[in-house]
N, C-alpha and C positions, 0 to 999 in steps of 0.2 A: 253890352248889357250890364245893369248895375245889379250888383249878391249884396243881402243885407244879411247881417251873421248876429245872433244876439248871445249876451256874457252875463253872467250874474252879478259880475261886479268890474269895477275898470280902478288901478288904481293911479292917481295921479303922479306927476313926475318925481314931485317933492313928497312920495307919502314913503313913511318911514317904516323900518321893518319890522317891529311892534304892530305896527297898523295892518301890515299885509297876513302875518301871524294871527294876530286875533280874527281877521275878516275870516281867511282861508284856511285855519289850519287848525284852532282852537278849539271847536266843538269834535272831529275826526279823532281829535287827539282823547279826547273824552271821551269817546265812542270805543277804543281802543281801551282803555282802562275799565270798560264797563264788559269787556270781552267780546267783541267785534272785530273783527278785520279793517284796513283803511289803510289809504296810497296816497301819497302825493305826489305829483311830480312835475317837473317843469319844463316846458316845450318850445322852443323858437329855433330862431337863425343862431349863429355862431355870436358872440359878444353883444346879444340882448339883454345879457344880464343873469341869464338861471345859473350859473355856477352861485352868484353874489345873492342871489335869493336862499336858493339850499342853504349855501352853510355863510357867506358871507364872512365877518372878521369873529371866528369862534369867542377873540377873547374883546371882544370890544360889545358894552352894550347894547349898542344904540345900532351895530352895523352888525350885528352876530345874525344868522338865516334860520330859516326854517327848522334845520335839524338840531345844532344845540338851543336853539328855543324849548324842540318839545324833548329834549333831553330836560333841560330842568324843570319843564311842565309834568313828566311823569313822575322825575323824582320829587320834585314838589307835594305830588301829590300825595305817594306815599307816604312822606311824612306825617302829612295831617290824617292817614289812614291808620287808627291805632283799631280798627275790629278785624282787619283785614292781613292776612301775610303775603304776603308779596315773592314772585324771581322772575326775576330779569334779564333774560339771554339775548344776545346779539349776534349778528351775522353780515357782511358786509364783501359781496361781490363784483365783481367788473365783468362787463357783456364786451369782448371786442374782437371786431370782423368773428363775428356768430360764436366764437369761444367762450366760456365760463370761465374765470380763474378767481379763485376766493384772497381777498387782498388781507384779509387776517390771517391767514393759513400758516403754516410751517412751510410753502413752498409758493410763492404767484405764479408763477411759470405753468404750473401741471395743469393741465386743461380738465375741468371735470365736466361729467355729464349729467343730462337730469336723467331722471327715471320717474316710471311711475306705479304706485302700489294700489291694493286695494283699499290698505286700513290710511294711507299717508295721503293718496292720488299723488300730484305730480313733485317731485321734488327732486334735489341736487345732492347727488352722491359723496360722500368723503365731506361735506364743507364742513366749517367749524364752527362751533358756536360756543359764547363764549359769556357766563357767568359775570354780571355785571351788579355789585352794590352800591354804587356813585355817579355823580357826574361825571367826578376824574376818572374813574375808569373807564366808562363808555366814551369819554371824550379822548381818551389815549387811545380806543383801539381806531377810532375815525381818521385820528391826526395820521398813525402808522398807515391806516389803508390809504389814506389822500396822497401819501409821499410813494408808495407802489403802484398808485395809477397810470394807465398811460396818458402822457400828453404830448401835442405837439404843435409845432407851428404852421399854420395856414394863413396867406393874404390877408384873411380877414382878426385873427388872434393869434397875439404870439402866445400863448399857454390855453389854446382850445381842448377843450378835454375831445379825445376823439375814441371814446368808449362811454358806454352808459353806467353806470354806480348805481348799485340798490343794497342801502344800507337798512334792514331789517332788523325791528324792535318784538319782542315776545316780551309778551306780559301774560304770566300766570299768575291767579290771585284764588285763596281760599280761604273760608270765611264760613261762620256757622250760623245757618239761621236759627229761626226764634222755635223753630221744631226741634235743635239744636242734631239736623241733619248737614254734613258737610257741601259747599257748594263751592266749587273749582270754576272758574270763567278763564276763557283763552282767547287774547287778543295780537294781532298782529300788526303792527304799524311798520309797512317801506315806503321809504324817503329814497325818493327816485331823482339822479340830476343824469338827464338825457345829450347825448354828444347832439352838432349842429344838425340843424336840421336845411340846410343851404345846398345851394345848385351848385355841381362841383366846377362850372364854371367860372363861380363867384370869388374862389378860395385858389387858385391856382395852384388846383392841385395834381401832381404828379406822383407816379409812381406808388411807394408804399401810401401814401395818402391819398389817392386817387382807388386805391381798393380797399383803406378805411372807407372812405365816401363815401363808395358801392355798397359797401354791408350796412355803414348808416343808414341809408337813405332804406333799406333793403326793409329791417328790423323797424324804423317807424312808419314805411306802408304798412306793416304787418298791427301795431299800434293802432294807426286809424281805423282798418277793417275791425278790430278789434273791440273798440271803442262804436264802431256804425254798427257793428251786428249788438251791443248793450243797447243802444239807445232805440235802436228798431225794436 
């Protein structure tokens, strides 16, 4: 039996990462600065490419990803916002075999937990956030979380990430209207790069990798129910 799946956009072999940015990720990002929430994230097989989309060559134009794109898209913005003040916090975790660990932390190793409140709902205990006025500085504490991450080799990649990454942007902004009453907006942008999503046949994997796999594979069934119960 033939499944026909439909996409709102496909992009070509040779389409550059400017082009996948503007289609996919540049109005979100706007939404986000206007006090919204918004996620991106990237989903396939092992060496499809979503490491190289996320962040791609931080320092190279033309091959830099999704997340310092909208690092200079937000700080950009600011700039040109002279009614508005602006903070900028950040936060950036790793999800591996079902554990938390905050990769800007004082410690990767300590496993934390979420909780959930009444005034917060659901959120992660201890993590750190972290006061950002720059590119360079949000783009230092990326670099430091990318070299704490786990990674490891599978059949399919030799440097597969085999943990998920949610590097989370807070954007508070406050600004007076014309009643000259204060008006605070709170926006959240994670930039999500997701470990493989492949058959642990596929990656020959054993052992410690063989129950990363398992929890892979665990956390994005969880993902898709996740995803069918939005869209129902």
């Amino acid at each position: 039996t033939q499944k026909a799946f439909g996409s709102d956009a496909v992009f070509p072999m040779d389409s550059q990462q400017q082009t996948v940015y503007e289609e996919a990720a540049f109005q979100l990002v706007e939404s986000v600065l206007e006090g919204y929430n918004g996620t991106i994230f990237a989903y396939g097989q092992t060496g499809c490419g979503k490491t190289h989309t996320m962040m791609g060559v931080p320092t190279d134009e033309n091959l830099k990803g999704v997340i310092p794109r909208a690092f200079d898209h937000i700080f950009g913005n600011i700039k040109s916002s002279s009614h508005k003040n602006f903070l900028i916090r950040c936060s950036f975790i790793e999800i591996y075999n079902e554990e938390i660990h905050d990769l800007i932390g004082e410690d990767v190793r300590v496993k934390l937990d979420l909780k959930e409140s009444s005034d917060k709902g659901i959120f992660i205990k201890n993590l750190s956030m972290h006061i950002v006025k720059s590119v360079a500085e949000i783009e230092k504490l990326m670099t430091l979380g990318f070299k704490n991450r786990s990674v490891g080799e599978t059949a399919m990649n030799k440097d597969s990430s085999r943990s998920h990454s949610l590097f989370t942007i807070y954007v508070e902004t406050s600004e007076v209207d014309p009643k000259g009453n204060p008006r605070i907006t709170l926006g959240k942008l994670n930039l999500v790069d997701l470990a493989g999503s492949e058959r642990q046949s596929k990656t020959g994997a054993t052992g410690d990798r063989l129950k990363e796999a398992n929890k892979i594979n665990l956390s994005l069934s969880a993902l898709g129910n996740v995803i069918s119960a939005l869209v129902d």
